[in-house]
Structure formats: C-alpha cells, structure tokens
C-alpha positions as CSV (number, residue, x, y, z in Angstrom):
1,X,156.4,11.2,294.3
2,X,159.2,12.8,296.3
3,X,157.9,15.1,299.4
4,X,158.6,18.3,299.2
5,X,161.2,19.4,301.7
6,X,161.1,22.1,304.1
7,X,164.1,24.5,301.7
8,X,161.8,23.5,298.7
9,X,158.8,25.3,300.3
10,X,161.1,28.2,301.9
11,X,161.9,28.7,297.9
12,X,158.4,28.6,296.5
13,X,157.2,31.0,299.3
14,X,160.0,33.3,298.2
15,X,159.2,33.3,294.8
16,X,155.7,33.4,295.2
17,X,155.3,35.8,298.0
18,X,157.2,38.9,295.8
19,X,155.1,37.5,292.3
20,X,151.7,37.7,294.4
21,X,152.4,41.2,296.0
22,X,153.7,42.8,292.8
23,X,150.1,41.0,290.8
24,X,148.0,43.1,293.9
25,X,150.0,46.2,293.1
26,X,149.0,45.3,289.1
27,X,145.3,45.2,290.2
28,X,145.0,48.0,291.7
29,X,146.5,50.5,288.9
30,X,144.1,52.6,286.8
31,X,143.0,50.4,283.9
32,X,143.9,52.5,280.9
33,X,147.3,52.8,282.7
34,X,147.6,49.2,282.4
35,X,146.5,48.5,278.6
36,X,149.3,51.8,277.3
37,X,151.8,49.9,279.2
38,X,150.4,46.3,277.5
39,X,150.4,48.7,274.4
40,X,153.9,49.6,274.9
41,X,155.5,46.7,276.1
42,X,153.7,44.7,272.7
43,X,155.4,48.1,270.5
44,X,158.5,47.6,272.2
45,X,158.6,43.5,270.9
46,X,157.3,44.4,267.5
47,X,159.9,46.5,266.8
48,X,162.4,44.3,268.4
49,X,163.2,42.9,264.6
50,X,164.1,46.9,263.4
51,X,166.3,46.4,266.3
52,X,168.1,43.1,266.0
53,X,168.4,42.6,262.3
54,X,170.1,44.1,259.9
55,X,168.5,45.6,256.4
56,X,170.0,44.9,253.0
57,X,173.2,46.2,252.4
58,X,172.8,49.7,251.8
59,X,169.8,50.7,252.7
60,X,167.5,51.0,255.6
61,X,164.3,49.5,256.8
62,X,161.5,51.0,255.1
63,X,159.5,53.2,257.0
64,X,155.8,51.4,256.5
65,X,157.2,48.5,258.2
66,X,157.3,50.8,261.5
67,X,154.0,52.5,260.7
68,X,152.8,49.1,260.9
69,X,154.3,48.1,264.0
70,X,153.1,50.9,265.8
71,X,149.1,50.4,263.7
72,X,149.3,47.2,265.5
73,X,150.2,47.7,268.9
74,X,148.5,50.9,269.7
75,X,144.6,49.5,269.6
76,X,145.6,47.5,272.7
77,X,145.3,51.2,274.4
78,X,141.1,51.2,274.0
79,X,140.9,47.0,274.5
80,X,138.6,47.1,276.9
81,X,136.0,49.7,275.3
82,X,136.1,48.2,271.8
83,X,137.6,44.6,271.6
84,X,136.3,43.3,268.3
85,X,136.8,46.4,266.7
86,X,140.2,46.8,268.1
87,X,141.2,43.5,267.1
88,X,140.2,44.0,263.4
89,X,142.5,47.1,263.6
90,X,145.3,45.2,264.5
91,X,144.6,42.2,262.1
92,X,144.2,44.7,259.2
93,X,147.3,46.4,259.7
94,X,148.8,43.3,260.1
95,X,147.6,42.1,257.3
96,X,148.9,45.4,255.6
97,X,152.6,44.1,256.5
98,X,152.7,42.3,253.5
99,X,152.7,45.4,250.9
100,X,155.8,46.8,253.0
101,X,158.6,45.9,250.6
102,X,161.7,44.2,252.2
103,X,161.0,44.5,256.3
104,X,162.1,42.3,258.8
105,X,160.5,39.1,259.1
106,X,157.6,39.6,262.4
107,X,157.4,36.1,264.1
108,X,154.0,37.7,265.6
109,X,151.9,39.9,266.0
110,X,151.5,40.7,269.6
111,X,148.9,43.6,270.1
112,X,146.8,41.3,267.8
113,X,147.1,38.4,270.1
114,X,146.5,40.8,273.1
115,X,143.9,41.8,271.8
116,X,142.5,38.3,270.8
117,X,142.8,37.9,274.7
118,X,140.2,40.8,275.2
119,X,137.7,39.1,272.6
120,X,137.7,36.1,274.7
121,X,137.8,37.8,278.0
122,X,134.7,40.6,277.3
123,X,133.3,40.6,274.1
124,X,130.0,39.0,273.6
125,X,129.5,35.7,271.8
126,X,128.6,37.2,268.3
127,X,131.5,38.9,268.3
128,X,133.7,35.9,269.5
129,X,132.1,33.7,266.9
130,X,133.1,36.2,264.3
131,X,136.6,37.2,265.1
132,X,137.2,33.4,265.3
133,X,135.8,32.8,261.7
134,X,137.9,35.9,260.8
135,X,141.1,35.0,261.8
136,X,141.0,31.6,260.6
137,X,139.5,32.7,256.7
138,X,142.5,35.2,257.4
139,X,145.7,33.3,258.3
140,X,145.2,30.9,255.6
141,X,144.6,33.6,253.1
142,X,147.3,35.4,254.0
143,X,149.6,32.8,254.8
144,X,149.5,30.6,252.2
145,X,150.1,27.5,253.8
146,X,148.3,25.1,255.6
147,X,151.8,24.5,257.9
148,X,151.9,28.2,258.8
149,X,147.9,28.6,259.1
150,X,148.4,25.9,261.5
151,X,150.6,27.0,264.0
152,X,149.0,30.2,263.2
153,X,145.6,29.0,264.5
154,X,147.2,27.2,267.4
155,X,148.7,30.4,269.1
156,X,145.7,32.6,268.1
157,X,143.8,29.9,269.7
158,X,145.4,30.0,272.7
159,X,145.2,33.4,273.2
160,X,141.4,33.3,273.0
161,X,141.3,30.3,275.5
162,X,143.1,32.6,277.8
163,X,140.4,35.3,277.3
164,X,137.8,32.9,278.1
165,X,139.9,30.8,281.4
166,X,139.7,34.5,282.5
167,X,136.6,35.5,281.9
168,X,135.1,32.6,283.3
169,X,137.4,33.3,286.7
170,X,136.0,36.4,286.5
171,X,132.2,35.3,286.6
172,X,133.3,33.2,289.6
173,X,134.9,35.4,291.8
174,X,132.1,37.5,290.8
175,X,129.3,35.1,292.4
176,X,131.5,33.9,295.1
177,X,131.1,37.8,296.2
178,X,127.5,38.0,296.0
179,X,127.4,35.1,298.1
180,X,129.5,36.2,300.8
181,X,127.7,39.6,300.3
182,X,124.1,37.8,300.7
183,X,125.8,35.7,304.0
184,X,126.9,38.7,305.3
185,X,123.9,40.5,305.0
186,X,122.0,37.5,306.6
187,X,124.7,37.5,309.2
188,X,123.4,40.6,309.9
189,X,119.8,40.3,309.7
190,X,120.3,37.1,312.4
191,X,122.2,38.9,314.4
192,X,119.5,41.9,314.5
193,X,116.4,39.1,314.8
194,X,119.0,37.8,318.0
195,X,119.1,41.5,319.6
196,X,115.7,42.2,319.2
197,X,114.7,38.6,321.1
198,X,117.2,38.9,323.2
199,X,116.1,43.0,324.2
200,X,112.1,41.5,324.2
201,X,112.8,39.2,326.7
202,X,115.1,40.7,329.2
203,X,112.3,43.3,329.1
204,X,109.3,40.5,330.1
205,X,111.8,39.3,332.3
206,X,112.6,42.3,334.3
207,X,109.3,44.1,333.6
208,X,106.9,41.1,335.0
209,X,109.6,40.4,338.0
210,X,109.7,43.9,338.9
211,X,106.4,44.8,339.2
212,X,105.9,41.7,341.1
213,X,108.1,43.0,343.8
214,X,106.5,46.9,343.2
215,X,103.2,45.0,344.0
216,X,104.0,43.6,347.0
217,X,106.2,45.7,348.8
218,X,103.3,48.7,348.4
219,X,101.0,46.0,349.9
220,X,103.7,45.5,352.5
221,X,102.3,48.0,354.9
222,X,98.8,46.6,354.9
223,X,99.8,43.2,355.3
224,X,102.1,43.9,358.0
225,X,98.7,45.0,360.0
226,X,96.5,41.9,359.0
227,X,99.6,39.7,360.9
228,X,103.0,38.3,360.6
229,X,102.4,35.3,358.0
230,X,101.0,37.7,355.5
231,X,103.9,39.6,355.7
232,X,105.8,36.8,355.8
233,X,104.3,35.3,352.4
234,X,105.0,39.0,350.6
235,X,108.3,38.8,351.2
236,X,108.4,35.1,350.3
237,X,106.5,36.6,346.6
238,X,109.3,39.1,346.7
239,X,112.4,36.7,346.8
240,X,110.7,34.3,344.2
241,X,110.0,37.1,341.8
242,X,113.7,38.1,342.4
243,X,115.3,34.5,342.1
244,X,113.2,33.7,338.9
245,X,113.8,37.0,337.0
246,X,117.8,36.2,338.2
247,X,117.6,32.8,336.9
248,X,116.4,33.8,333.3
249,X,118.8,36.8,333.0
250,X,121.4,34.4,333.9
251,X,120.2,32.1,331.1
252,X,119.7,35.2,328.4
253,X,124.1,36.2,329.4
254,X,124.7,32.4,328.9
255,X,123.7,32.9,325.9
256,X,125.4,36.3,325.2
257,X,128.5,34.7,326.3
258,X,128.5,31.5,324.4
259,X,127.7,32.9,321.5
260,X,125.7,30.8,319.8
261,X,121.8,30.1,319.4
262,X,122.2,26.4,319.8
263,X,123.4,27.1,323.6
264,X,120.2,28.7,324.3
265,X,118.9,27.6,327.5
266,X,115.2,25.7,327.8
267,X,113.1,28.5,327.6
268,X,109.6,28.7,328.8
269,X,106.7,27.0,327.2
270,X,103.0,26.8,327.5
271,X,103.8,24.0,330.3
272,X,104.9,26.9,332.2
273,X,101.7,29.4,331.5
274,X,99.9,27.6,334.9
275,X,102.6,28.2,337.3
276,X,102.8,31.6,335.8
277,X,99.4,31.9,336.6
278,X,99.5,30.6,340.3
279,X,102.5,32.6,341.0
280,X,100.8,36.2,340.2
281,X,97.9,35.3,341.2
282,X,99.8,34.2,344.9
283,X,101.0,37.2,345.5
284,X,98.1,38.9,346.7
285,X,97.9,41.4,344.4
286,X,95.3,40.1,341.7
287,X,93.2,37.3,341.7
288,X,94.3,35.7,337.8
289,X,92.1,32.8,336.6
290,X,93.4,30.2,333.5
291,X,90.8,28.4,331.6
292,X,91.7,26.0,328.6
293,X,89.1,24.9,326.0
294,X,89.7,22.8,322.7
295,X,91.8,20.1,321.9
296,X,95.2,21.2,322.1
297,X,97.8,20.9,319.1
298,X,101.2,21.7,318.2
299,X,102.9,24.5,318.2
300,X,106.9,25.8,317.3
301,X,108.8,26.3,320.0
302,X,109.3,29.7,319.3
303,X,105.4,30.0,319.4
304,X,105.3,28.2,322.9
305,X,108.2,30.8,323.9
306,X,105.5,33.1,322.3
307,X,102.5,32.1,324.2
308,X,103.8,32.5,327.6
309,X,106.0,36.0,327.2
310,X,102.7,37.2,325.9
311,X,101.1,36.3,328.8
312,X,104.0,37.6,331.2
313,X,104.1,40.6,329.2
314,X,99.7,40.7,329.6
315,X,99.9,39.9,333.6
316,X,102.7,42.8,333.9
317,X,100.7,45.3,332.1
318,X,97.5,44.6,334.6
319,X,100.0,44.7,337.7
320,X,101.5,48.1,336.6
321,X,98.4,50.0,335.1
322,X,94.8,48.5,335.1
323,X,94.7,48.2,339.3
324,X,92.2,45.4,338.1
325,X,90.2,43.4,340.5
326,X,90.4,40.3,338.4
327,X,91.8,38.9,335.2
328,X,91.3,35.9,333.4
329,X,94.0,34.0,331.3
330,X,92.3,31.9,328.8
331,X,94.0,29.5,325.9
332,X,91.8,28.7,323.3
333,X,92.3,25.9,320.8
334,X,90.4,26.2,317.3
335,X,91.3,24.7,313.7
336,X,94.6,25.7,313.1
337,X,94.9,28.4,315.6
338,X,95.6,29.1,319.5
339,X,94.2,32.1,320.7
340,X,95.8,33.5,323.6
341,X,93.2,36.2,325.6
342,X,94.0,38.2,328.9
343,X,91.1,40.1,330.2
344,X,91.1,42.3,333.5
345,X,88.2,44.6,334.8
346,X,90.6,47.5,335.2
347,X,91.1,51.2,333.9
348,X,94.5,49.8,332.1
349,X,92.7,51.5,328.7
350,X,92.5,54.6,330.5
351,X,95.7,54.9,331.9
352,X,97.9,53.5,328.5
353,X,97.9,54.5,325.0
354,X,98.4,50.8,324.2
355,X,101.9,51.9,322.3
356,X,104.6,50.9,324.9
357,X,107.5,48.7,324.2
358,X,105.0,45.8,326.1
359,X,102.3,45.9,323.3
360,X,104.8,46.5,320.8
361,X,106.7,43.1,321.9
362,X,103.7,41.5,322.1
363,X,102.4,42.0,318.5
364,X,106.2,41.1,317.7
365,X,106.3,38.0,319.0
366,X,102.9,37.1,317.4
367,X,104.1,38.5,314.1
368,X,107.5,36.5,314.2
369,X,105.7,33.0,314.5
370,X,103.4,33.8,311.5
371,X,100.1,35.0,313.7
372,X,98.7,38.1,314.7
373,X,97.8,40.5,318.0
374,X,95.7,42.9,319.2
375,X,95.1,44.9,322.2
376,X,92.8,47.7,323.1
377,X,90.0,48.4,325.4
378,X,87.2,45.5,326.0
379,X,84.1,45.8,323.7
380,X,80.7,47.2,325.7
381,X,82.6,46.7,328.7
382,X,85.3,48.1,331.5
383,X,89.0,46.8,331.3
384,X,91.5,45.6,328.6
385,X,92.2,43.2,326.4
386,X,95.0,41.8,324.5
387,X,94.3,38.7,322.4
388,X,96.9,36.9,319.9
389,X,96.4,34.0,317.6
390,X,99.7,31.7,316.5
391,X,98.7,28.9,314.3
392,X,99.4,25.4,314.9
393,X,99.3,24.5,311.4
394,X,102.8,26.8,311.2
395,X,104.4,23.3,313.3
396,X,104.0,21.0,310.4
C-alpha cells in the first residue's frame, strides 16, 4: 500500500474541511426545515421524467402522473412524527402510479425510499417488521417479476440499513454523552470533596498553630517573671508552632500547584497523635495526657489523616475556649472500631455552641471515612467532650 503523500492529505483536508462545516451548518437547522427541503429536493427528481422525456406525439403527460409525484414526495414533510404511516402514504400512491395511463417511466420512488430511511432510523420494531413484510408482499405484486422485485428489494433494503446504521450512531453518541455528562459531574463532585479537605485542613492547620502561639505569647509576660529559660522555652513553642503550621501549608500549595491527588504529600497519621500530644502539652499552656487501650488494628489512611486532625482540631478548641486545667487524649481500640475521646475539665461548653466550623470538620471527617462524631458537654460532670468512632473493618 502506497503512503499517502503530503498534496494527497492537503486534498482530502480541502475536501473534507468545506463537506464537514457545511454537515454542522445541516445540523443545526430547524428540523421541519430540513425534511420540506428532503421533500422538495425528492419532488424535484420525481418529476425529473415530466421534464426530460417527451409524451406521445400529440399529446401531453397526463395529469395523475403529477398528482402522484407530488402524493409521494410530500409525506417526507411529517417523517419524523409519523414514519410508518408516512411511508404507507408514499407506497400507496406509488402504487397508484400504475392506473395513470401513459406517464413517464419512474426509475424510483424517492420520498418512499426517504421515508424507508425514517422507518429504520425511528420507528419501533413492530412497525419495522411490518413495513418490511409490506414492501416485499408489495414489489412483487406490483412488479410482477421476480428480476424487478429483486433489485426492488435490494435498494429498499438499503435504505432501511441506512435508517438503522444511523439510528444505532445515534444510540451511541447518545451514551457516549451521558458518560462524559456522569464524568463531568464526578469531575466536579472530586473536585468539591478536594476543596472541602483541602479548606478542613488549612483550617486545623492554622487554627491549632495559631492558638499555640496566642497561648504562649499571653503567658509571655508571666514567664518572663519566673526567669529567662521559661521565656526562653515560649518562644522556642512559638517558632515550632510557626515552622510546623508553615511546613503543612507548604505541603497543602504543593498540592494546589501540582494538581493532582497522587502528589499529595505524607500526611499525618496516628504515629504522629503522641508528638502532637507532647508538643501542646510542652508549651505550658495545658497539661494533655494520651492513653491507648486495646489491641490496635488497621485503619485507611484517610481515617489515620482522620484521627489525628480530630485531635488537632479537639486540642485547639480546649486552647481557645475551655481555659481547661487538664485534658486527656485517649484512643480506644474495640471490635471493629477506634474511638477517638478528648476530655478537658473546662467551661469550653459554656463558652461554644458546639456549631463552629471546628466541630463541623470534625463530624466531617468522621462522616467521610464511614464513622461517626459527637461533641457536647461531659455527662454529670464539668468540661467537654468530643468523641468519634472510624471503623477498622472499613480497611479491609
């Protein structure tokens, strides 16, 4: 097989490029302007015969024969609505053609074929069955021969293999748009699920480093008075907070700018809760005890990612609100669940309503990796409590 050369291709794309632009332009009409200019165009070759031949000598064509012409191009006008029943139109007045004494000779019958087209194209199946059975009983009655039947039967059936090679495009550009419409849609719900992580955890982030900071630069005026190396170890707690909060947001843009979820960064785990732990509990402000009971499973890593923002988010909530005098931290592993609980002895259910964006992204989080959270004032008891439960079992 020969390559095709460069002019070759310069001559296809200039043939097809007008052919393509002028089939948009088709598309886009009004349908019943297209099917009265199918009608038309099929009336103007039917009567082509009146046109080219000549009648007997001495007379002209008979009228009916242009009655009939026009009875059998004109149905193609309401194809769409009424296909079967527009077909049998033309095929009957067709079929009248042979009581019209002396016409021209019609090679064929073109709004019946067009509409033959539509059968295939829209009509149901009954329908498709019986114009098929109709036209066949009908071209050999009418015809008279089996030769003429034949090629008959040929060109009416290619007319309906037409209808149904488009019909069945049709179907297919029809699903390949409800798929793209269904990706685009989850295109859209990912990228919301991305914003909404993305907005939870630049809030933990700057929320839990912040009041870190708040914390101990309002203690720096008391430490400054108790010596030099407590005042020294705030502003150490101040820098860390600051570096670590830096260091995720730089992580979170990474991931802005990248684009992509697989570039994410490692993100925190429950590896990560004890040093979270220590470093609050450092800084002078609250005294923040873990405990860890049960035999530990398995979780996602979103529920890992989970378990420790909940905790941040917990820890922040006591530094900003409860002015607590201690808090525990305690992860509890029990059948298929872990239950994450953060206790303080503080006013924290005085002072919040328990509806800020915290608790919200809190019971988020919880909700996202199939478990649950609560948070509310601590039973028979002073001080708050926010307790979540992410199953294990979700990891297998």
């Amino acid at each position: 097989m020969q390559p095709v050369t460069g002019l070759e291709r310069r001559m296809v794309t200039a043939v097809a490029g007008p052919l393509a632009a002028v089939a948009d332009r088709l598309r886009r009409l009004p349908p019943m302007v297209v099917d009265s200019g199918l009608a038309l165009a099929a009336l103007a070759a039917q009567l082509a015969p009146f046109v080219s031949a000549d009648p007997p000598a001495g007379r002209s064509w008979p009228v009916g024969g242009y009655l009939v012409a026009v009875a059998v191009s004109l149905p193609v006008i309401l194809r769409r609505r009424f296909p079967f029943w527009m077909l049998m139109a033309s095929e009957l007045a067709a079929a009248a053609y042979t009581l019209v004494p002396d016409g021209p000779r019609q090679p064929l019958w073109y709004g019946a074929l067009i509409a033959m087209f539509t059968v295939g194209a829209r009509a149901p199946r009954w329908q498709r069955i019986s114009a098929i059975v109709i036209i066949a009983w009908g071209a050999f009655i009418f015809t008279g021969s089996l030769e003429t039947a034949a090629r008959g039967a040929l060109l009416w059936t290619a007319a309906y293999a037409m209808g149904r090679a488009w019909a069945s495009r049709q179907e297919h550009v029809r699903i390949l748009q409800e798929r793209a419409l269904h990706l685009e849609r989850e295109r859209e719900l990912e990228a919301e699920r991305e914003r909404s992580r993305i907005a939870r955890d630049m809030h933990d982030i700057l929320a839990h480093g912040v009041s870190i900071m708040i914390a101990q630069a309002e203690a720096g005026p008391v430490l400054m008075r108790k010596g030099p190396e407590r005042t020294e170890a705030a502003f150490d707690a101040i820098a860390a907070a600051g570096r670590d909060a830096m260091g995720q947001l730089r992580r979170i843009l990474g991931v802005l700018e990248a684009g992509g979820e697989r570039l994410r960064a490692p993100q925190p785990t429950l590896a990560d809760i004890p040093e979270l732990v220590e470093r609050v509990s450092s800084n002078g402000s609250v005294p923040v005890t873990l405990t860890v009971s049960g035999n530990p499973g398995k979780l996602t890593a979103d529920a890992e990612i989970a378990a420790y923002r909940i905790v941040q988010e917990a820890l922040t909530n006591v530094m900003k609100h409860a002015r607590a005098r201690t808090v525990t931290v305690a992860l509890e592993w029990s059948g298929g669940d872990l239950a994450v609980t953060v206790v303080d002895d503080g006013d924290g259910a005085v002072a919040g309503d328990g509806l800020g964006r915290g608790l919200n992204g809190i019971r988020e989080r919880a909700v996202s990796c199939g478990g649950s959270a609560t948070a509310g004032a601590v039973p028979d008891g002073r001080g708050f409590r926010v307790r979540a439960l992410l199953p294990v079992a979700a990891a297998r």
